[in-house]
C-alpha positions in Angstrom: 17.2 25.4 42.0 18.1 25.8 38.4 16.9 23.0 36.1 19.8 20.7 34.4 19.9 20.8 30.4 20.5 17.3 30.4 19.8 16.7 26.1 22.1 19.5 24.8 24.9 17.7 26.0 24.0 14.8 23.4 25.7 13.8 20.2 24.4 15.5 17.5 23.7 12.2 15.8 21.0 11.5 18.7 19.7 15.0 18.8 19.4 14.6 15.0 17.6 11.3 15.3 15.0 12.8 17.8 14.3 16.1 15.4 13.4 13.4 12.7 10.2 12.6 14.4 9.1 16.5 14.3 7.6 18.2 11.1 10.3 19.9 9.3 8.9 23.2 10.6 9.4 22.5 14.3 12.5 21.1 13.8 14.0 24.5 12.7 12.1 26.3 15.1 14.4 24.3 17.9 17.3 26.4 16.7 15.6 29.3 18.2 16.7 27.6 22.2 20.0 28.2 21.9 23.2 28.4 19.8 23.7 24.6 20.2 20.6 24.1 18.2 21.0 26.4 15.8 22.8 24.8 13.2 21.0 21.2 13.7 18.1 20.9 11.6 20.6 22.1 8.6 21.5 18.2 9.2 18.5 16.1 9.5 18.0 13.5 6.6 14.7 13.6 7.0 12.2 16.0 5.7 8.5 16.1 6.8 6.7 18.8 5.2 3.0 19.7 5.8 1.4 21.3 2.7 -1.6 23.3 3.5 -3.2 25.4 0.6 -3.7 29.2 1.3 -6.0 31.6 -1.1 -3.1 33.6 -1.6 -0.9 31.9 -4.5 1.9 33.9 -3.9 2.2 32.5 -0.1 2.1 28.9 -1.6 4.7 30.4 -4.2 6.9 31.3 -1.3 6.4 28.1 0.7 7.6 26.2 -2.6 10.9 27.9 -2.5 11.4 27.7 0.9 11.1 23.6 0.7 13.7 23.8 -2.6 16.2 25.7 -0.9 16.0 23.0 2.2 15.9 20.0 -0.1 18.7 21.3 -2.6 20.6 21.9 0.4 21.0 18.3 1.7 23.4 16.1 1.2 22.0 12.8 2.0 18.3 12.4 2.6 17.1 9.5 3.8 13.3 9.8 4.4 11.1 12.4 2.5 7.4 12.8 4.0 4.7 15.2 2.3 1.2 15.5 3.5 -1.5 18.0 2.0 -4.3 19.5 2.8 -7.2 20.0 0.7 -6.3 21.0 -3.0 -7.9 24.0 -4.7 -8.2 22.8 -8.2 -6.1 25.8 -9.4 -2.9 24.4 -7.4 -3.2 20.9 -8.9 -1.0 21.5 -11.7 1.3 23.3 -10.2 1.3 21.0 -7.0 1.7 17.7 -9.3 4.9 19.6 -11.2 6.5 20.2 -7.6 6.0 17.1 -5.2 7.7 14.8 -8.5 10.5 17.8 -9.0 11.0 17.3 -4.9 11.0 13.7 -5.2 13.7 13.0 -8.0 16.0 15.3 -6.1 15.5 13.7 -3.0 16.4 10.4 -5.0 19.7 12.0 -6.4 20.6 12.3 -3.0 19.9 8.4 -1.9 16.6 8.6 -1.0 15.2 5.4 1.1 11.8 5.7 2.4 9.1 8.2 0.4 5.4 9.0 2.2 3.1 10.5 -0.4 0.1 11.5 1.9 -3.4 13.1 0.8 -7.2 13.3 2.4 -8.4 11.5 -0.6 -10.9 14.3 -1.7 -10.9 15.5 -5.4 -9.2 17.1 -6.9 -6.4 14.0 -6.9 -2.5 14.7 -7.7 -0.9 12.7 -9.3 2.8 10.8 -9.0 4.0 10.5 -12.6 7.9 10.6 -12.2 9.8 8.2 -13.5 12.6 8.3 -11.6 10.2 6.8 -8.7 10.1 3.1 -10.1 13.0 3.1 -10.6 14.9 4.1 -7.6 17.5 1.6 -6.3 17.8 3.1 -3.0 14.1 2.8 -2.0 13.0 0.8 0.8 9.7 2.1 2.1 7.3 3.7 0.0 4.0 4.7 0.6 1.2 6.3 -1.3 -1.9 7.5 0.2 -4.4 9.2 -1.9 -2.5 9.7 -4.8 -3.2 9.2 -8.7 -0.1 6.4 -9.0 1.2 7.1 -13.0 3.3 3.8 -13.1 5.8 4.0 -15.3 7.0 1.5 -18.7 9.6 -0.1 -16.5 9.2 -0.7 -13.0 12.7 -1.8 -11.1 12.6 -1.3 -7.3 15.6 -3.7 -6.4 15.5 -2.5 -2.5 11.9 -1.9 -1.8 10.4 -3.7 1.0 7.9 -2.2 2.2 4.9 -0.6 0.3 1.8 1.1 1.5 -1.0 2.3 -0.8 -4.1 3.8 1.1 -6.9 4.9 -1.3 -4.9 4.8 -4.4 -6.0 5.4 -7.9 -4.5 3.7 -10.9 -5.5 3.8 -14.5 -6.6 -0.1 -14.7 -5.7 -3.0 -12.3 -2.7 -4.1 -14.9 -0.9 -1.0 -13.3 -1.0 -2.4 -9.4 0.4 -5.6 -10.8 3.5 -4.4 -12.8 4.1 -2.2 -10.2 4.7 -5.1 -8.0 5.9 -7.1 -10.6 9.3 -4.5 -9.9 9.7 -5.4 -6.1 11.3 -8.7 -5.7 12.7 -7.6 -1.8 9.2 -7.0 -0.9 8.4 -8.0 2.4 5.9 -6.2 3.7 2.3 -4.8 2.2 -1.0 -2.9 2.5 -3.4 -2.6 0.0 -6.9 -1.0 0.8 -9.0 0.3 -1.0 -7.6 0.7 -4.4 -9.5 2.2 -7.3 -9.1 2.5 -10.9 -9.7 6.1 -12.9 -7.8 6.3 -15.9 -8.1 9.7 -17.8 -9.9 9.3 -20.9 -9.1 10.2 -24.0 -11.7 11.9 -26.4 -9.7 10.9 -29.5 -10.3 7.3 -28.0 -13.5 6.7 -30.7 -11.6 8.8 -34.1 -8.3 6.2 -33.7 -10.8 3.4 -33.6 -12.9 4.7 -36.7 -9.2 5.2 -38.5 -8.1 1.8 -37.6 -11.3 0.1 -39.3 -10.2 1.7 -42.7 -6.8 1.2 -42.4 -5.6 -1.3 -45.1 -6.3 -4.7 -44.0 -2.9 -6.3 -45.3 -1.0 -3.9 -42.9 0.0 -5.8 -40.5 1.8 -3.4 -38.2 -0.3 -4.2 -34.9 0.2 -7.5 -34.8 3.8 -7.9 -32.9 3.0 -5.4 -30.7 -0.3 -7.0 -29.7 2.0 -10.2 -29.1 4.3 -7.9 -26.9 1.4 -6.9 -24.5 0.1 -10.6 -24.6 3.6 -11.9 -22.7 3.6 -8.7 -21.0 0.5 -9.2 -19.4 1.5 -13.1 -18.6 4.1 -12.1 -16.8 2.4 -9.9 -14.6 -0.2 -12.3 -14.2 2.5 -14.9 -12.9 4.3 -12.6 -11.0 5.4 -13.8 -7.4 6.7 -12.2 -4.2 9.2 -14.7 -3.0 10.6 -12.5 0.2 6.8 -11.6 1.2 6.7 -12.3 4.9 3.0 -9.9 5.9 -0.1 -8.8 3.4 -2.7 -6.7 4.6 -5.1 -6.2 1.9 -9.0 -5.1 1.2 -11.2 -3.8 -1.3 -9.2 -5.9 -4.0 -10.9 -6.6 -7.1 -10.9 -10.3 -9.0 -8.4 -8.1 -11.3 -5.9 -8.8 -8.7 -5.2 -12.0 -8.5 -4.2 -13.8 -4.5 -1.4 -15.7 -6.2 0.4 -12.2 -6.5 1.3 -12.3 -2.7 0.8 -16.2 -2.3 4.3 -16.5 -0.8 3.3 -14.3 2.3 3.2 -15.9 6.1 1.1 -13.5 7.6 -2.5 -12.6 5.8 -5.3 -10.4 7.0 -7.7 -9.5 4.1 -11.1 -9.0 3.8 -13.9 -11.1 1.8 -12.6 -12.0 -1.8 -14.4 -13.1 -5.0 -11.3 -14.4 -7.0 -9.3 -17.6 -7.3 -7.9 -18.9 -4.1 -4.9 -20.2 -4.7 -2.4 -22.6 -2.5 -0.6 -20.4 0.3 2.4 -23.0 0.9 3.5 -21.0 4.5 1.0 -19.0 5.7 0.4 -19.7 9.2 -1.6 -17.0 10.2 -4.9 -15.4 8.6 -6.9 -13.3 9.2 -10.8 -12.7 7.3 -12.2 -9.5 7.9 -16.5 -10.4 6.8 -18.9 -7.2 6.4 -22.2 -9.1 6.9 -22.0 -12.7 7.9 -19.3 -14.9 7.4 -18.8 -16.5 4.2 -18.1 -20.4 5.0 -17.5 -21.0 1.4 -14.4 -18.8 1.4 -13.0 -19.8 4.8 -13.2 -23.8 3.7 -11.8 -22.8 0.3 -8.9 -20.8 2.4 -8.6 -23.4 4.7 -8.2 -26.2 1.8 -5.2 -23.9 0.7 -3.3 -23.3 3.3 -1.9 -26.4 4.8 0.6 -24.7 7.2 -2.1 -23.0 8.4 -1.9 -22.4 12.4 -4.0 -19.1 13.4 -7.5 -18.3 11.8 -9.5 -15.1 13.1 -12.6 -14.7 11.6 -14.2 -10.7 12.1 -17.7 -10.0 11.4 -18.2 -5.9 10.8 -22.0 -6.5 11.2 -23.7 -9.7 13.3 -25.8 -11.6 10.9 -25.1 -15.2 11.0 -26.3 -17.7 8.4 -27.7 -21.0 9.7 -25.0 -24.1 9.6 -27.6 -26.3 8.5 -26.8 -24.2 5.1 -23.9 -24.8 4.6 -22.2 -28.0 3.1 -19.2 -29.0 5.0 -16.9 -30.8 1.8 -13.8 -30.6 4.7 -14.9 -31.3 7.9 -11.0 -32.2 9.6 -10.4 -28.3 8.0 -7.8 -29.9 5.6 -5.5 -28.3 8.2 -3.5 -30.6 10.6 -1.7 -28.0 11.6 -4.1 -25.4 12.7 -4.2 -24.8 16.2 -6.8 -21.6 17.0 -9.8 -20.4 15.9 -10.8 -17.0 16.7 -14.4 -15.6 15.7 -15.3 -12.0 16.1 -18.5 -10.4 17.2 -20.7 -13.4 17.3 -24.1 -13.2 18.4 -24.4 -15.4 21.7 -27.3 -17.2 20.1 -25.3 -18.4 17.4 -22.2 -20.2 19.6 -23.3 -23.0 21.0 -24.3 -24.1 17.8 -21.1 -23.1 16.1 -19.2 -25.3 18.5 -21.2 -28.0 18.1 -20.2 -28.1 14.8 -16.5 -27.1 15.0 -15.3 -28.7 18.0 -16.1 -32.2 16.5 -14.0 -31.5 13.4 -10.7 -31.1 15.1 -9.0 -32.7 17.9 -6.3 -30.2 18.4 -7.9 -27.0 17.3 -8.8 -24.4 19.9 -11.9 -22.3 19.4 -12.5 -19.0 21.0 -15.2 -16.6 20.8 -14.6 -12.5 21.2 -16.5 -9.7 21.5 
């Protein structure tokens, strides 16, 4: 009995949506089953490309033109996706030039949602374009492993969700006035962030130069002033549609107040102001050693909406209570209702609830493994 073709017969719409989950390259090998495939990936508005790094430049050259010729051929491309292999230093250049030359044409043709994806290993390339921040059709972008060149002016009107895995910038300044440009942002992961700034080897001469210079110029001084309120405004910036934050590895540099709208927090131990979280109801404390009661009162003591807290220790190494001074024992919460500790050491519980369960009436406390 002969088996029924029973997807051929969709729309192309639906056959289209379905090819948008394959790579770009085994979406055009389907037009190999039969002459109602053929012409389909022609129409896909999304683009996944895998870049891999051969010895042989001139196979790298050809794979180049073959992803110009599909991207020049679109229309309307609504998701863009590049992930790369290892990088031999002598295709950095070049590889930088092409992934932003890709990029501002897929923004010319109303681009919404960009995936920048790399292992992380040196050498790093680098998104410099400024056509990037300042894409108004943007909605998801996300960066992993990538040098992040952020531009003067940062306007991202539509952006709401941004990803950035393993990121450099050139100083922490740069993370904030790149959110500063996202005022639709709702949803965002930040881990493991780090800062590596090229440096300039004039950097010492201009300093020398600047010493002799005549002291009753006086040239500097309003644009010294400029970076002043620049840098207050970034340092006041707020997310006001911010509904989830997932963030790690952040430095003081970064300030919590940034994403101090959000509902929804899981971050991991944090050495910077606290500041008030008006509706977060859920949190979430990721704790590498032992957990850090300090922080978790402070955090409580912020967050009066407070509802869910889930405490995670990486590794079991539990400080005595008797060590810690309890300045809020009711939490400072009414409103939270669980407690959720992670990988506590049986030895340490029942003293643990002895000390929590008396603090609140309403508050649930569970233990899991």
């Amino acid at each position: 009995m002969a088996m029924v073709d029973r997807i051929s017969p969709l729309p192309d719409d639906i056959l289209c949506h379905i090819l948008s989950f394959l790579s770009t390259k085994d979406a055009i090998s389907t037009s190999l089953l039969s002459k109602r495939w053929r012409p389909l990936w022609r129409s896909l508005p999304c683009l996944h490309f895998d870049l891999n790094f051969p010895n042989s430049p001139s196979i790298y050259i050809n794979n180049c033109n073959i992803i110009y010729r599909i991207i020049l051929s679109r229309d309307h491309i609504k998701s863009l996706r590049f992930q790369c292999g290892p990088i031999f230093n002598f295709y950095l250049d070049p590889l930088d030039a092409n992934i932003n030359e890709w990029v501002d044409i897929a923004i010319q043709h109303g681009l919404e949602n960009l995936d920048l994806g790399h292992p992380c290993d040196p050498p790093i390339p680098t998104l410099w374009s400024s056509s990037i921040f300042r894409c108004k059709t943007l909605v998801v972008l996300k960066l992993e492993g990538f040098f992040v060149d952020v531009d003067d002016i940062v306007h991202l009107p539509s952006l709401k969700i941004l990803i950035l895995d393993c990121a450099y910038f050139r100083e922490p300044r740069c993370v904030l006035k790149l959110l500063s440009g996202c005022p639709s942002l709702e949803n965002l992961e930040a881990n493991c962030i780090d800062y590596d700034g090229p440096i300039e080897e004039d950097s010492e001469e201009e300093q020398d130069e600047s010493i002799e210079e005549d002291p009753e110029e006086e040239q500097d001084e309003p644009i010294e002033e400029d970076m002043e309120e620049t840098n207050g405004d970034y340092d006041g910036i707020s997310l006001p549609k911010l509904v989830n934050a997932e963030v790690s590895c952040l430095t003081p540099d970064i300030p919590l107040r940034a994403i101090s709208s959000v509902r929804f927090l899981r971050m991991d131990e944090y050495l910077g102001d606290i500041p008030v979280f008006p509706n977060l109801t859920h949190l979430e404390i990721g704790m590498r050693i032992k957990i850090n009661w300090p922080l978790v009162l402070e955090m409580l003591k912020q967050c009066p909406k407070l509802q869910v807290l889930v405490l995670n220790i990486a590794v079991v190494e539990f400080s005595s209570f008797a060590d810690v001074d309890w300045p809020y024992p009711q939490f400072n919460s009414r409103a939270l209702r669980t407690m959720t500790i992670y990988n506590a050491p049986s030895h340490a519980k029942l003293e643990m609830l002895k000390e929590l369960e008396g603090s609140s009436a309403i508050c649930q406390i569970s233990f899991m493994d």
